[in-house]
mmCIF file as Biopython writes it, N, C-alpha, C and O atoms, coordinates in Angstrom:
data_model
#
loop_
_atom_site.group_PDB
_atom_site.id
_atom_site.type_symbol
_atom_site.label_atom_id
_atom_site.label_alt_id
_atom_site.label_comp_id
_atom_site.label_asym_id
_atom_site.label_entity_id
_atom_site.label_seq_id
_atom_site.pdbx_PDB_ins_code
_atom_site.Cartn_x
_atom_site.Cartn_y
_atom_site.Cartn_z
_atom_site.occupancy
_atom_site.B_iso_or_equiv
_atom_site.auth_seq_id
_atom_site.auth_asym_id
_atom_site.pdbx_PDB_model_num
ATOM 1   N N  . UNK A ? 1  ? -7.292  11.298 -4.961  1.0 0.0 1  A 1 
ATOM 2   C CA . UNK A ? 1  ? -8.045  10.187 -4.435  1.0 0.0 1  A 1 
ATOM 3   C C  . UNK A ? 1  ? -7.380  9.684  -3.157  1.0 0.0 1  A 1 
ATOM 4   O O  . UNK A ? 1  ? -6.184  9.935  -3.012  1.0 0.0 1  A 1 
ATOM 5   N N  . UNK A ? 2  ? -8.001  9.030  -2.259  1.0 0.0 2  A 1 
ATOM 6   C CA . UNK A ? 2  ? -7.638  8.447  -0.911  1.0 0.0 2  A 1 
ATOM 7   C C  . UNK A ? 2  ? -7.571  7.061  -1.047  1.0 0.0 2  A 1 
ATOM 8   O O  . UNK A ? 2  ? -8.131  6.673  -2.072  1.0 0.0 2  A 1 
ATOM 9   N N  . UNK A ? 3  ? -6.884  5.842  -0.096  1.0 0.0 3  A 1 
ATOM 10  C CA . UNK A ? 3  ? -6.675  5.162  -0.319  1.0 0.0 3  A 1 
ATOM 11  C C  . UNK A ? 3  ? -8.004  4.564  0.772   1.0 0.0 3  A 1 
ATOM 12  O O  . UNK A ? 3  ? -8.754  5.378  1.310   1.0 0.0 3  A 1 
ATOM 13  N N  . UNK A ? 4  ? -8.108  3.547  0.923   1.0 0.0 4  A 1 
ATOM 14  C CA . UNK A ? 4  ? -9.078  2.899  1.994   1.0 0.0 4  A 1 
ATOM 15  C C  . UNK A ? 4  ? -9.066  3.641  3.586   1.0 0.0 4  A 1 
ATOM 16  O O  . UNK A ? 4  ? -9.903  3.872  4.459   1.0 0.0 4  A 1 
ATOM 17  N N  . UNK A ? 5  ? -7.504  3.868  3.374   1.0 0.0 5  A 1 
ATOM 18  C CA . UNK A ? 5  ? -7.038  4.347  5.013   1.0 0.0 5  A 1 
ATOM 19  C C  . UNK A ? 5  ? -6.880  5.706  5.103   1.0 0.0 5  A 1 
ATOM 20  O O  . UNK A ? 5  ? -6.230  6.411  5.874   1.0 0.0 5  A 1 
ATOM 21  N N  . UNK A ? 6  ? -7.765  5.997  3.950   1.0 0.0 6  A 1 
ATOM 22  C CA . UNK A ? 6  ? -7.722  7.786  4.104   1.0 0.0 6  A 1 
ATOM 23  C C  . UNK A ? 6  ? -6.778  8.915  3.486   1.0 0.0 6  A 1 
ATOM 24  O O  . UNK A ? 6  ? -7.050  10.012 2.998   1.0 0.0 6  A 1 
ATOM 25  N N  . UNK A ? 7  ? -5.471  8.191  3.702   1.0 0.0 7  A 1 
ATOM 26  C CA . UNK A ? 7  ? -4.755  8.702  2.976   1.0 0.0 7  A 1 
ATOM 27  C C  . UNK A ? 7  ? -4.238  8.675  1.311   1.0 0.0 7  A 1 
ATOM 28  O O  . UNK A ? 7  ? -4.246  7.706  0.551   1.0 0.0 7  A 1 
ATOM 29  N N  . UNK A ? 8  ? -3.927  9.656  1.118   1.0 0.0 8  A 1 
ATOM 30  C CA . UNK A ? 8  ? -3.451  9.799  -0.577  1.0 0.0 8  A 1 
ATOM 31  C C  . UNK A ? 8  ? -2.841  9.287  -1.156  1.0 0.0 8  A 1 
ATOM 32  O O  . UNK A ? 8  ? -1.660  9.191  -0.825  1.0 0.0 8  A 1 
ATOM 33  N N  . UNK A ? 9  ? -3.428  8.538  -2.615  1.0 0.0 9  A 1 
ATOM 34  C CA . UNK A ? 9  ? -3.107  7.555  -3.202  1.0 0.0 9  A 1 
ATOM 35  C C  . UNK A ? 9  ? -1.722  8.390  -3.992  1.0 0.0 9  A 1 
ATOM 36  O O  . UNK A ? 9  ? -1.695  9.619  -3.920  1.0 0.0 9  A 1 
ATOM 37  N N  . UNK A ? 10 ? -0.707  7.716  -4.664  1.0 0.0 10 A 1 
ATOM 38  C CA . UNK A ? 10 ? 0.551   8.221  -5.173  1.0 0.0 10 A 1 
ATOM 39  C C  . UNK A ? 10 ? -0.292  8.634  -6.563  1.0 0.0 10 A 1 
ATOM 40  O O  . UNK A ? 10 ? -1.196  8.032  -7.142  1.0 0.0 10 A 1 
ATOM 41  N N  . UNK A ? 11 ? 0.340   9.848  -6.847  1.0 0.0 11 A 1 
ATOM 42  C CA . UNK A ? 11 ? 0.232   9.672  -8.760  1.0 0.0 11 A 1 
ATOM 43  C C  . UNK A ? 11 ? 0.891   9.023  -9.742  1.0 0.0 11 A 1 
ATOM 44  O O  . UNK A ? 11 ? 2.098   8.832  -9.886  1.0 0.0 11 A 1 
ATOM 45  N N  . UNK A ? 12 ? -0.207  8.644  -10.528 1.0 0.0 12 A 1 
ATOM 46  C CA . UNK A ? 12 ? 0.591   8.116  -11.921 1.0 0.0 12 A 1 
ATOM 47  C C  . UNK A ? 12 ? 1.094   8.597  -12.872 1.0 0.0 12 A 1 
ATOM 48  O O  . UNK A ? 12 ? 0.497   9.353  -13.638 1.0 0.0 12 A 1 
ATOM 49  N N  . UNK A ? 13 ? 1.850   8.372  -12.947 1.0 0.0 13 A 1 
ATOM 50  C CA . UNK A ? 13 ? 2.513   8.781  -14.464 1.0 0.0 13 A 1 
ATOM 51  C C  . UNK A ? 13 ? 2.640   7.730  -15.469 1.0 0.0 13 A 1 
ATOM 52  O O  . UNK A ? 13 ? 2.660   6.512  -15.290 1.0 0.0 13 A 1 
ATOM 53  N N  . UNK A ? 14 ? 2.736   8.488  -16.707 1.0 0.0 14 A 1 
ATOM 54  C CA . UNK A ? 14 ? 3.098   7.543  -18.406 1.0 0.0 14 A 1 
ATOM 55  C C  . UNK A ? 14 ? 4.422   8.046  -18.798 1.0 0.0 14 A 1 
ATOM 56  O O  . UNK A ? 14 ? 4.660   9.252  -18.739 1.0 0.0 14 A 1 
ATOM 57  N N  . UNK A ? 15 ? 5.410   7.085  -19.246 1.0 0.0 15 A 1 
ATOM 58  C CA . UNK A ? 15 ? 6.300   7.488  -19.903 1.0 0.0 15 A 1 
ATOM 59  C C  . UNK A ? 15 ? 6.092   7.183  -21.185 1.0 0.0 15 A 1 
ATOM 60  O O  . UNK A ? 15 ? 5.814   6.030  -21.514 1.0 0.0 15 A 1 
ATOM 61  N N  . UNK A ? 16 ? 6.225   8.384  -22.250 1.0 0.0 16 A 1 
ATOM 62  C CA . UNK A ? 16 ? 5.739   7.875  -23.603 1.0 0.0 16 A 1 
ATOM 63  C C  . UNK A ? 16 ? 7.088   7.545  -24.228 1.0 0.0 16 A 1 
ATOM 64  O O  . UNK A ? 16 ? 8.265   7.869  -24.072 1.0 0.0 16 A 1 
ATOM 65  N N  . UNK A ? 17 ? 6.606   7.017  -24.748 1.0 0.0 17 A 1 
ATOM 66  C CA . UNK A ? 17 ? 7.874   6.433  -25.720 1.0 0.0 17 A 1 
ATOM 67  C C  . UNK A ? 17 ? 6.916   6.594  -27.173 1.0 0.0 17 A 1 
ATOM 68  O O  . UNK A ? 17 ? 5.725   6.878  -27.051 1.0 0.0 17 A 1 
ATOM 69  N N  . UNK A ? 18 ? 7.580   6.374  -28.666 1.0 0.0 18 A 1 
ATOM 70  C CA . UNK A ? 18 ? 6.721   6.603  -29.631 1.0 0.0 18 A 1 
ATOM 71  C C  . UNK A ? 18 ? 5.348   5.578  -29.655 1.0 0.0 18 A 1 
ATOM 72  O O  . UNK A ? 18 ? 4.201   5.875  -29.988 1.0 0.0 18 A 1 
ATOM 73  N N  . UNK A ? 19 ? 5.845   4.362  -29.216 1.0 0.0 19 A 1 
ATOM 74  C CA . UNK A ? 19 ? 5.015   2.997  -29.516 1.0 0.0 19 A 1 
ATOM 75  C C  . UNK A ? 19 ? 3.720   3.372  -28.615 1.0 0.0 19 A 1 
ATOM 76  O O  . UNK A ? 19 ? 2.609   3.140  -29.091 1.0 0.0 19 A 1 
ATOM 77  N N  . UNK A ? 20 ? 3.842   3.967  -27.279 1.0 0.0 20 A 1 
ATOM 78  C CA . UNK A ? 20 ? 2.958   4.619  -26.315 1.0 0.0 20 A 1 
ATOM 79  C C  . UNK A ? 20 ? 2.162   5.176  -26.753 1.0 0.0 20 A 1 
ATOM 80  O O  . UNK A ? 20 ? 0.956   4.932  -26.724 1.0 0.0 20 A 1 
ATOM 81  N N  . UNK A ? 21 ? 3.026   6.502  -27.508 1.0 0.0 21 A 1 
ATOM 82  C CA . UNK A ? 21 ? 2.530   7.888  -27.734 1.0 0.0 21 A 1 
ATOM 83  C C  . UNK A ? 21 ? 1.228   7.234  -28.541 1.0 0.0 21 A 1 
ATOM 84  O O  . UNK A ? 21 ? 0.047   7.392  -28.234 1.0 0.0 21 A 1 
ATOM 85  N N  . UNK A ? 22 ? 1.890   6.259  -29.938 1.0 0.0 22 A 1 
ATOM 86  C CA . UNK A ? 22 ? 0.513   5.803  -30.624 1.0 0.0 22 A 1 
ATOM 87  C C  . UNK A ? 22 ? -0.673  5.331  -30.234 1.0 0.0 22 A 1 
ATOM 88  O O  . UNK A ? 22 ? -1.755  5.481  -30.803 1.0 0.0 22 A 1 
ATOM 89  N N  . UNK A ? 23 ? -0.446  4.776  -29.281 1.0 0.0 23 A 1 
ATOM 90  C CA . UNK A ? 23 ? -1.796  4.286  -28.158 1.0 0.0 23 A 1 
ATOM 91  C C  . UNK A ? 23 ? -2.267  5.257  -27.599 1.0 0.0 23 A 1 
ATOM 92  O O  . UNK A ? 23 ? -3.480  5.061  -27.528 1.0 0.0 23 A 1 
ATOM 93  N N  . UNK A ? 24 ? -2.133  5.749  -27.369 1.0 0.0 24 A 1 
ATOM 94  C CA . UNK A ? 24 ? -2.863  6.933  -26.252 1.0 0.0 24 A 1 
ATOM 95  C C  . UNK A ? 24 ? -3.716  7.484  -27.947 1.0 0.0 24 A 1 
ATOM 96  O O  . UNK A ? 24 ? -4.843  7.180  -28.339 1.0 0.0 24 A 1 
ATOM 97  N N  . UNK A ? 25 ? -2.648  8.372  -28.648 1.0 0.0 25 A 1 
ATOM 98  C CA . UNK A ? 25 ? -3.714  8.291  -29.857 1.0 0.0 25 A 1 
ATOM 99  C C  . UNK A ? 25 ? -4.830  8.094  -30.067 1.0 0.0 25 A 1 
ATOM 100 O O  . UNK A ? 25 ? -5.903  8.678  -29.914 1.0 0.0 25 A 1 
ATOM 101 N N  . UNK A ? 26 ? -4.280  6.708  -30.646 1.0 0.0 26 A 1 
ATOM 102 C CA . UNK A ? 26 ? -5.648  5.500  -30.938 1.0 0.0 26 A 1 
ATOM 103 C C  . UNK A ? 26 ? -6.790  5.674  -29.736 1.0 0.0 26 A 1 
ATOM 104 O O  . UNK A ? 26 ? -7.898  6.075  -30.091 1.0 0.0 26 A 1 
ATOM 105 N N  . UNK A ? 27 ? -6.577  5.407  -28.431 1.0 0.0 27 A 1 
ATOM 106 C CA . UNK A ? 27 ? -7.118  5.386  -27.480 1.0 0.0 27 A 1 
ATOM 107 C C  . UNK A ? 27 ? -8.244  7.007  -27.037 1.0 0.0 27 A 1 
ATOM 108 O O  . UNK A ? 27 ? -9.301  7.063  -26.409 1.0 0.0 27 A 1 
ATOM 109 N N  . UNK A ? 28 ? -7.347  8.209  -27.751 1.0 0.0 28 A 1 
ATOM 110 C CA . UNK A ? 28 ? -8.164  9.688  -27.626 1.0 0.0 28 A 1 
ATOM 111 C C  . UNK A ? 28 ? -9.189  9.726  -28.943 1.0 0.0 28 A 1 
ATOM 112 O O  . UNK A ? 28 ? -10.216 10.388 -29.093 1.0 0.0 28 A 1 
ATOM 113 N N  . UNK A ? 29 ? -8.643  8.926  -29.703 1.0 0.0 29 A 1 
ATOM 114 C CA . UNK A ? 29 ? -9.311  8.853  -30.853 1.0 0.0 29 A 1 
ATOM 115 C C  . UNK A ? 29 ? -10.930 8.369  -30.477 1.0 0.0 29 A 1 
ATOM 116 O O  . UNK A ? 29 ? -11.959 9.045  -30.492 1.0 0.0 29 A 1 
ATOM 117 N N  . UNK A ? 30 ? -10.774 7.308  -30.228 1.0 0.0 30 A 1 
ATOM 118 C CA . UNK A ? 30 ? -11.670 6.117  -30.011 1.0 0.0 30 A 1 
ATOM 119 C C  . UNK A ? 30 ? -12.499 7.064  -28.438 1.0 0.0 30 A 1 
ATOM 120 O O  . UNK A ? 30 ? -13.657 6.677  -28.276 1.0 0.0 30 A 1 
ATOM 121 N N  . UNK A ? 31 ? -12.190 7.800  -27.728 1.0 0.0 31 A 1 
ATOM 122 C CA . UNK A ? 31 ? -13.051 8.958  -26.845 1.0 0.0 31 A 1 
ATOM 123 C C  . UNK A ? 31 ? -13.456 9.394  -27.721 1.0 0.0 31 A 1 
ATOM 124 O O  . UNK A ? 31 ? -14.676 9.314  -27.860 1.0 0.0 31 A 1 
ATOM 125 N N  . UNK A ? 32 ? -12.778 9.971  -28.597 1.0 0.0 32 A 1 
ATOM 126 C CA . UNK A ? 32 ? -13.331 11.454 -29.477 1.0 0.0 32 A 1 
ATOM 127 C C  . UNK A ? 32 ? -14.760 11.080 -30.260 1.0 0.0 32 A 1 
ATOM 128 O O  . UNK A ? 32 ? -15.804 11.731 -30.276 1.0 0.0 32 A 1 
ATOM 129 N N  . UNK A ? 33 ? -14.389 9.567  -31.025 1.0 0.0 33 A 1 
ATOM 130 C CA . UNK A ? 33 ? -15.395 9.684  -31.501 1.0 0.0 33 A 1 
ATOM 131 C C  . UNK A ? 33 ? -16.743 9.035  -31.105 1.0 0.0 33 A 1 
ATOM 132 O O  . UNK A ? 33 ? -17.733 9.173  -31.824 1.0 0.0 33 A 1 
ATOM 133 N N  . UNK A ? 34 ? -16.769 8.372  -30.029 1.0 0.0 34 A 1 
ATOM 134 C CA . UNK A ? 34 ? -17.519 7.737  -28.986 1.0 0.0 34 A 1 
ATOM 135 C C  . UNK A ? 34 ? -18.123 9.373  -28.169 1.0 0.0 34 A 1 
ATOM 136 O O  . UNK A ? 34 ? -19.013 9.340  -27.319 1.0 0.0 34 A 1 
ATOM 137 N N  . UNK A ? 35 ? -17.579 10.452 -28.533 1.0 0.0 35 A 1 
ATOM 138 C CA . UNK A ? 35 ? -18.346 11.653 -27.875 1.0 0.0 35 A 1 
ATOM 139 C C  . UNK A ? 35 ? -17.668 11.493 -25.872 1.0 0.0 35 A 1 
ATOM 140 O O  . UNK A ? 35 ? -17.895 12.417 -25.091 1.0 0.0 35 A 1 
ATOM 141 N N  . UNK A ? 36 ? -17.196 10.710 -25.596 1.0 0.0 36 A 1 
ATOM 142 C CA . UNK A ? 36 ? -16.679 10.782 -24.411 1.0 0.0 36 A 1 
ATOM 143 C C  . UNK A ? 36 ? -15.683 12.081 -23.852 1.0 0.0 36 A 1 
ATOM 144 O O  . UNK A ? 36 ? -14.972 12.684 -24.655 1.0 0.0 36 A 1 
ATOM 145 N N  . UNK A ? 37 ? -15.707 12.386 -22.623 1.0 0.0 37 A 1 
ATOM 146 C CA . UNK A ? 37 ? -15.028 13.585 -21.989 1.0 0.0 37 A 1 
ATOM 147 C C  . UNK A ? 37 ? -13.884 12.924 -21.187 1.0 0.0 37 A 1 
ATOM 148 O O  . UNK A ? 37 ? -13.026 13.549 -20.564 1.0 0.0 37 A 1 
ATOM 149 N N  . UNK A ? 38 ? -13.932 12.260 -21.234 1.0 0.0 38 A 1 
ATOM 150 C CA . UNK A ? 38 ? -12.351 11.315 -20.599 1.0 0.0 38 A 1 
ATOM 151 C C  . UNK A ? 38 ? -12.462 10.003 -21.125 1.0 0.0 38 A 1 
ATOM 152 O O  . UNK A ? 38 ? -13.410 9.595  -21.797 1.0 0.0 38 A 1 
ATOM 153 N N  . UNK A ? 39 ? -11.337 9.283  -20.755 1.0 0.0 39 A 1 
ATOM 154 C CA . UNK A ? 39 ? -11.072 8.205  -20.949 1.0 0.0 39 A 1 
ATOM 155 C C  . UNK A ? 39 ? -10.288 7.376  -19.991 1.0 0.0 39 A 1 
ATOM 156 O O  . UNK A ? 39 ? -9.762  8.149  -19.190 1.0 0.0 39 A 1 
ATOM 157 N N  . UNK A ? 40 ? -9.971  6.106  -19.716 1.0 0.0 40 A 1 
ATOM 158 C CA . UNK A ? 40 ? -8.805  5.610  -19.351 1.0 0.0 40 A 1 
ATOM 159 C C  . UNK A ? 40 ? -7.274  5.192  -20.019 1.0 0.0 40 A 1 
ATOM 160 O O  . UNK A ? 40 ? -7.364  4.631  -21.111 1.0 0.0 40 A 1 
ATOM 161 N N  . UNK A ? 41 ? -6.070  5.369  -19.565 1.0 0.0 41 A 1 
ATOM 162 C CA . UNK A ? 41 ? -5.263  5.185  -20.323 1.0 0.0 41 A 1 
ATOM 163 C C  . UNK A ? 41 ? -4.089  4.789  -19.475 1.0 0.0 41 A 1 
ATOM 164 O O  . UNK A ? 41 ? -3.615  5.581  -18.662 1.0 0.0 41 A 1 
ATOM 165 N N  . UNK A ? 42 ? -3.489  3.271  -19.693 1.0 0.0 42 A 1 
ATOM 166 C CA . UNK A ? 42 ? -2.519  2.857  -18.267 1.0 0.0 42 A 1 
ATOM 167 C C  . UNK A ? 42 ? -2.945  3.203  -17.033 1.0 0.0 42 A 1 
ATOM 168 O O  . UNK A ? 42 ? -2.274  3.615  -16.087 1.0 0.0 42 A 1 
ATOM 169 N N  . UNK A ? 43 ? -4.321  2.971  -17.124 1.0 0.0 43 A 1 
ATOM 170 C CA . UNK A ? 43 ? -4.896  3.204  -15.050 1.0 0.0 43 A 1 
ATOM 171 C C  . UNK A ? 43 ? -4.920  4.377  -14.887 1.0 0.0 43 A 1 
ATOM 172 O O  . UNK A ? 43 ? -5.393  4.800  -13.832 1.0 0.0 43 A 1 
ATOM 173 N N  . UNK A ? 44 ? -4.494  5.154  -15.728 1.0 0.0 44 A 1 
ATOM 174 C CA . UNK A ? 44 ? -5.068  6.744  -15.458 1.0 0.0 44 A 1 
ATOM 175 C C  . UNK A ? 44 ? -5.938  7.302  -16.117 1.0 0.0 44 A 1 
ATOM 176 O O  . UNK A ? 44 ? -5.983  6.907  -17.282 1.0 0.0 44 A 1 
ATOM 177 N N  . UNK A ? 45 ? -6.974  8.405  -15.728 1.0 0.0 45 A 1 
ATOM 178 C CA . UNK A ? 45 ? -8.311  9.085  -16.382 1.0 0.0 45 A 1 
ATOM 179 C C  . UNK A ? 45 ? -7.801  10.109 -16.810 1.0 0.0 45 A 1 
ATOM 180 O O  . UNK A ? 45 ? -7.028  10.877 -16.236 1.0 0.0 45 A 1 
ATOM 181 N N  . UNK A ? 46 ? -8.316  10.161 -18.071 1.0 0.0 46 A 1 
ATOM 182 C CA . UNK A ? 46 ? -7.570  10.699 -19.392 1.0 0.0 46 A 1 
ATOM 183 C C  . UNK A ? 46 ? -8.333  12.081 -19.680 1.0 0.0 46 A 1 
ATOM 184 O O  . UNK A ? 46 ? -8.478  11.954 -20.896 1.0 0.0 46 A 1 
ATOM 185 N N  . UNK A ? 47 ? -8.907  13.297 -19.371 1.0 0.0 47 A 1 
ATOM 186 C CA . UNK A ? 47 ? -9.726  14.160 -20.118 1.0 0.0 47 A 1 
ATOM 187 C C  . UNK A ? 47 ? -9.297  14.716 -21.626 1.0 0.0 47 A 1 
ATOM 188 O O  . UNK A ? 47 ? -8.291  15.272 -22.067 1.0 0.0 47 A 1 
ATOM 189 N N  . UNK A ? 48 ? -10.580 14.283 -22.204 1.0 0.0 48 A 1 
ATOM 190 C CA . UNK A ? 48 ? -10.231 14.571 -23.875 1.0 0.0 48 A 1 
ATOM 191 C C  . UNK A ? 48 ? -9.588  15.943 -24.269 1.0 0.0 48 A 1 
ATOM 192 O O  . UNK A ? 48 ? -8.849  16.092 -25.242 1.0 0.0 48 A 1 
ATOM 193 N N  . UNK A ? 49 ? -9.866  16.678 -23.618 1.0 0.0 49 A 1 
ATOM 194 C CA . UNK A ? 49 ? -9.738  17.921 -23.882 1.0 0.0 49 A 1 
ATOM 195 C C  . UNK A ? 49 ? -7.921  17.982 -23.523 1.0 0.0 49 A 1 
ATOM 196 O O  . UNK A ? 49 ? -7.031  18.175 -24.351 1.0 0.0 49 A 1 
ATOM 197 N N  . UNK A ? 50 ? -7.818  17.827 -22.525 1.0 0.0 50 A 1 
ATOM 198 C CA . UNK A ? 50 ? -5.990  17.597 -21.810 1.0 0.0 50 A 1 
ATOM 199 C C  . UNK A ? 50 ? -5.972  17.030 -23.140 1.0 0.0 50 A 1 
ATOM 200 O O  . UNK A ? 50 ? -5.823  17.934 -23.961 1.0 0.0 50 A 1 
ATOM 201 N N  . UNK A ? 51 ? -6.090  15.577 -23.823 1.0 0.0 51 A 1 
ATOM 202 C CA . UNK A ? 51 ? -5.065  14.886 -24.407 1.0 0.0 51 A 1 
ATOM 203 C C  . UNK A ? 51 ? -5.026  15.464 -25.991 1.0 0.0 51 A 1 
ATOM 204 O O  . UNK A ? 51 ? -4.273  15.007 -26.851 1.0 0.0 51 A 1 
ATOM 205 N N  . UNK A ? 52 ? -5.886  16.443 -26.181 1.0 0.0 52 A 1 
ATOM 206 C CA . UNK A ? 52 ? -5.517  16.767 -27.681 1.0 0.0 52 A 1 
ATOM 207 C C  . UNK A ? 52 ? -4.738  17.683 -27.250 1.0 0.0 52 A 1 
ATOM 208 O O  . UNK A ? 52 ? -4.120  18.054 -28.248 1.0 0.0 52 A 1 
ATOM 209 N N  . UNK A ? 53 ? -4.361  18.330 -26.279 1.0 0.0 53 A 1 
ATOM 210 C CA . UNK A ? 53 ? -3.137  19.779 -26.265 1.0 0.0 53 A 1 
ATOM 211 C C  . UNK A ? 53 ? -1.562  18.866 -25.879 1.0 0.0 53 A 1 
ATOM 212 O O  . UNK A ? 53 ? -0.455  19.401 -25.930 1.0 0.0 53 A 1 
ATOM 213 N N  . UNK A ? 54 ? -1.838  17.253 -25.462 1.0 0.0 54 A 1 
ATOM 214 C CA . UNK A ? 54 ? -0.883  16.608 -24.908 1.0 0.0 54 A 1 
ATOM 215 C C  . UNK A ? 54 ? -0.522  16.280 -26.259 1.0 0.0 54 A 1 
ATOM 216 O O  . UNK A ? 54 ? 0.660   16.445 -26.562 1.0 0.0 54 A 1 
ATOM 217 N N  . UNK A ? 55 ? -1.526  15.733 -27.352 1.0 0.0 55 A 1 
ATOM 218 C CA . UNK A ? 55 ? -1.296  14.713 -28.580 1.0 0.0 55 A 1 
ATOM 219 C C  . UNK A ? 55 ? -0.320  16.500 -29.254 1.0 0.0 55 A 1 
ATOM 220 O O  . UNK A ? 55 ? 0.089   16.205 -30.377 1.0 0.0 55 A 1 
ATOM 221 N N  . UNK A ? 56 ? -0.079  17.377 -29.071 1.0 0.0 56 A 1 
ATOM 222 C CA . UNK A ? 56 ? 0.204   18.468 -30.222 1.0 0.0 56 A 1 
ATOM 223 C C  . UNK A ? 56 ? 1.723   18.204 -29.554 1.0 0.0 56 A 1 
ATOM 224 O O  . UNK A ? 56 ? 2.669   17.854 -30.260 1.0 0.0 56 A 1 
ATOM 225 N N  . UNK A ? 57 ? 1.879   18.484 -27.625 1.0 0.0 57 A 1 
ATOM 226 C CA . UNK A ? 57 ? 2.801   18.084 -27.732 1.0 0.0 57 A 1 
ATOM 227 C C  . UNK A ? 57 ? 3.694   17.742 -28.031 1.0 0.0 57 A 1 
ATOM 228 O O  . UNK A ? 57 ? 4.698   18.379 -28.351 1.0 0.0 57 A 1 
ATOM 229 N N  . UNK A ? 58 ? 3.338   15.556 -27.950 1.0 0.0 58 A 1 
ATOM 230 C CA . UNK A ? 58 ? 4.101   15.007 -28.004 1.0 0.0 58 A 1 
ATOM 231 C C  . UNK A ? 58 ? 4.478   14.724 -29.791 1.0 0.0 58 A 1 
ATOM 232 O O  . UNK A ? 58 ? 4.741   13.590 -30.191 1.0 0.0 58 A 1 
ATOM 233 N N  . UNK A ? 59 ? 4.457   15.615 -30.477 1.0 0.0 59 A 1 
ATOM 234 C CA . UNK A ? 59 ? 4.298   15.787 -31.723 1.0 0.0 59 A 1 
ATOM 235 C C  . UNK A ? 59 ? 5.742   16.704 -31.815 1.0 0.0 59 A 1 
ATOM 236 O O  . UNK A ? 59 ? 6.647   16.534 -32.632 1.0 0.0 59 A 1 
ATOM 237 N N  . UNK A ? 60 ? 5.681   17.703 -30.749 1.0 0.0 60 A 1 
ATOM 238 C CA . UNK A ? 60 ? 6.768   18.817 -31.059 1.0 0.0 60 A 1 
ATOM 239 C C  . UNK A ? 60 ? 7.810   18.228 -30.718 1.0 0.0 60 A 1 
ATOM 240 O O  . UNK A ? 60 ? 8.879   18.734 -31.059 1.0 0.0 60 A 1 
ATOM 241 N N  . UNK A ? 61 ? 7.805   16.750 -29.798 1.0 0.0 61 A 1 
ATOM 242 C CA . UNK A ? 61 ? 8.860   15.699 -28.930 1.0 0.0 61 A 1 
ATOM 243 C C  . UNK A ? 61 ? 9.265   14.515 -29.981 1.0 0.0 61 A 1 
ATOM 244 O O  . UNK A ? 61 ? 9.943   13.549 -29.631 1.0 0.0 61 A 1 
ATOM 245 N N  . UNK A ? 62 ? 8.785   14.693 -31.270 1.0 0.0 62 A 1 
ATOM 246 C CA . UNK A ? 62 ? 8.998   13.624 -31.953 1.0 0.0 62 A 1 
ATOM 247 C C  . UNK A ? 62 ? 8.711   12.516 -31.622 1.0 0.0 62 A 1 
ATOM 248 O O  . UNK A ? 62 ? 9.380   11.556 -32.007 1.0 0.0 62 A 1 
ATOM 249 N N  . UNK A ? 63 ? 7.693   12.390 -30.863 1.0 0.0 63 A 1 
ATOM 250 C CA . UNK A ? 63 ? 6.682   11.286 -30.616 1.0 0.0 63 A 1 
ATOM 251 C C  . UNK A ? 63 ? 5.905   10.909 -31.489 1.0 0.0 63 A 1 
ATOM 252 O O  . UNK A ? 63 ? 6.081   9.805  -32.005 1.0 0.0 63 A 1 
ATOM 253 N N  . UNK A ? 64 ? 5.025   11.592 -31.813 1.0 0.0 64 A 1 
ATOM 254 C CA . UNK A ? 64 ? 4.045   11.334 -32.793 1.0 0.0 64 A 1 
ATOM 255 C C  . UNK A ? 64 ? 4.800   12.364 -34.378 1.0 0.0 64 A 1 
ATOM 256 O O  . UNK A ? 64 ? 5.672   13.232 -34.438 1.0 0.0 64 A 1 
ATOM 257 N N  . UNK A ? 65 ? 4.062   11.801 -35.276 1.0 0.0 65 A 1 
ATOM 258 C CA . UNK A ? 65 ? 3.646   12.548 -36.489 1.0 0.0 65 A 1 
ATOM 259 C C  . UNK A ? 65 ? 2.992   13.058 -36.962 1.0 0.0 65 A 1 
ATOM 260 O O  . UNK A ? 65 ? 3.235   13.474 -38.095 1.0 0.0 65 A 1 
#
C-alpha cells in the first residue's frame, strides 16, 4: 500500500506472545465461521487461509494448544 504521498507504507508486524496467539484464534475463528476470506487483526488483513497454516504453527512454538 502507498501512503497519501505515494510512497510505501512500512509493514506490520505481530509479536505473538501466548495471550496474542489466543486472539488471533478467537479472531480466525469468528472469520471461519462468519464464511469470511480475511479478516483484521492488530491493523493488519488477515487471510483465512494464511492463518490456519500460521494457527498449526504457532502450536509447534508453544503458543497455542
Amino acid at each position: 500500500m502507498n501512503n497519501h504521498r505515494g510512497e510505501p507504507e512500512p509493514s506490520k508486524q505481530i509479536i505473538f506472545t501466548p495471550e496474542i496467539a489466543k486472539e488471533f484464534k478467537v479472531a480466525y475463528n469468528l472469520a471461519l465461521s462468519d464464511g469470511k476470506d480475511s479478516f483484521v487483526f492488530k491493523d493488519c488483513v488477515i487471510l483465512v487461509s494464511y492463518a490456519k497454516y500460521l494457527i498449526e504453527y504457532l502450536k509447534t512454538r508453544g503458543l497455542l494448544t
